[in-house]
N, C-alpha and C positions, 0 to 999 in steps of 0.2 A: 478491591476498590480501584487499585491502578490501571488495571486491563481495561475495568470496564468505562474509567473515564475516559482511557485511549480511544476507546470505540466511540464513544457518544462525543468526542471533540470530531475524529473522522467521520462520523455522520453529518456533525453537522456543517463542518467545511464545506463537507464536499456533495452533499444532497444525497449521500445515501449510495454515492460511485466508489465510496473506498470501502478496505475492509483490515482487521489483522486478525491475521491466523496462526494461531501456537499451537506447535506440533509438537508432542515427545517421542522421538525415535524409542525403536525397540533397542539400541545397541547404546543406547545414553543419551544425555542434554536436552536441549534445548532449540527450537527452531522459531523460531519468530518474522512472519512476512504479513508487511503492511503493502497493503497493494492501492496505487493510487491514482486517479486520471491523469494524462498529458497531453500537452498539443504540442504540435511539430511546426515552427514556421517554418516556409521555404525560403530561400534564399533572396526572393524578390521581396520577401517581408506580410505577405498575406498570411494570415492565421489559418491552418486549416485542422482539422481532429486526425488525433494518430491514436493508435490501439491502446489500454491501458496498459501502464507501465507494473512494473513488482520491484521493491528493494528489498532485498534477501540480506537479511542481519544476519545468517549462516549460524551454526550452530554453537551454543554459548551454556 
């Protein structure tokens, strides 16, 4: 039930641009990557779209 509320809070934030992915390596643990949309301003302060971002919670 944890996972799967994780995913349906990140749908709904974020329309369906995020995601999490849990992986078990063949050699042990645990992998867990939530992958999320970002924007990038520039320095002069306009908002513009940069690539989507990933936070890698590494292997646990």
């Amino acid at each position: 039930m944890g996972l799967a509320n994780i995913r349906e809070r990140l749908k709904a934030l974020y329309d369906g641009a995020a995601e999490l992915v849990i992986l078990v390596p063949l050699g042990g643990g645990t992998k867990a990557t939530i992958r999320v949309p970002y924007e990038v301003a520039p320095k002069g302060g306009a908002e513009t779209a940069a690539p989507r971002g990933a936070i890698d919670l590494g292997k646990h």
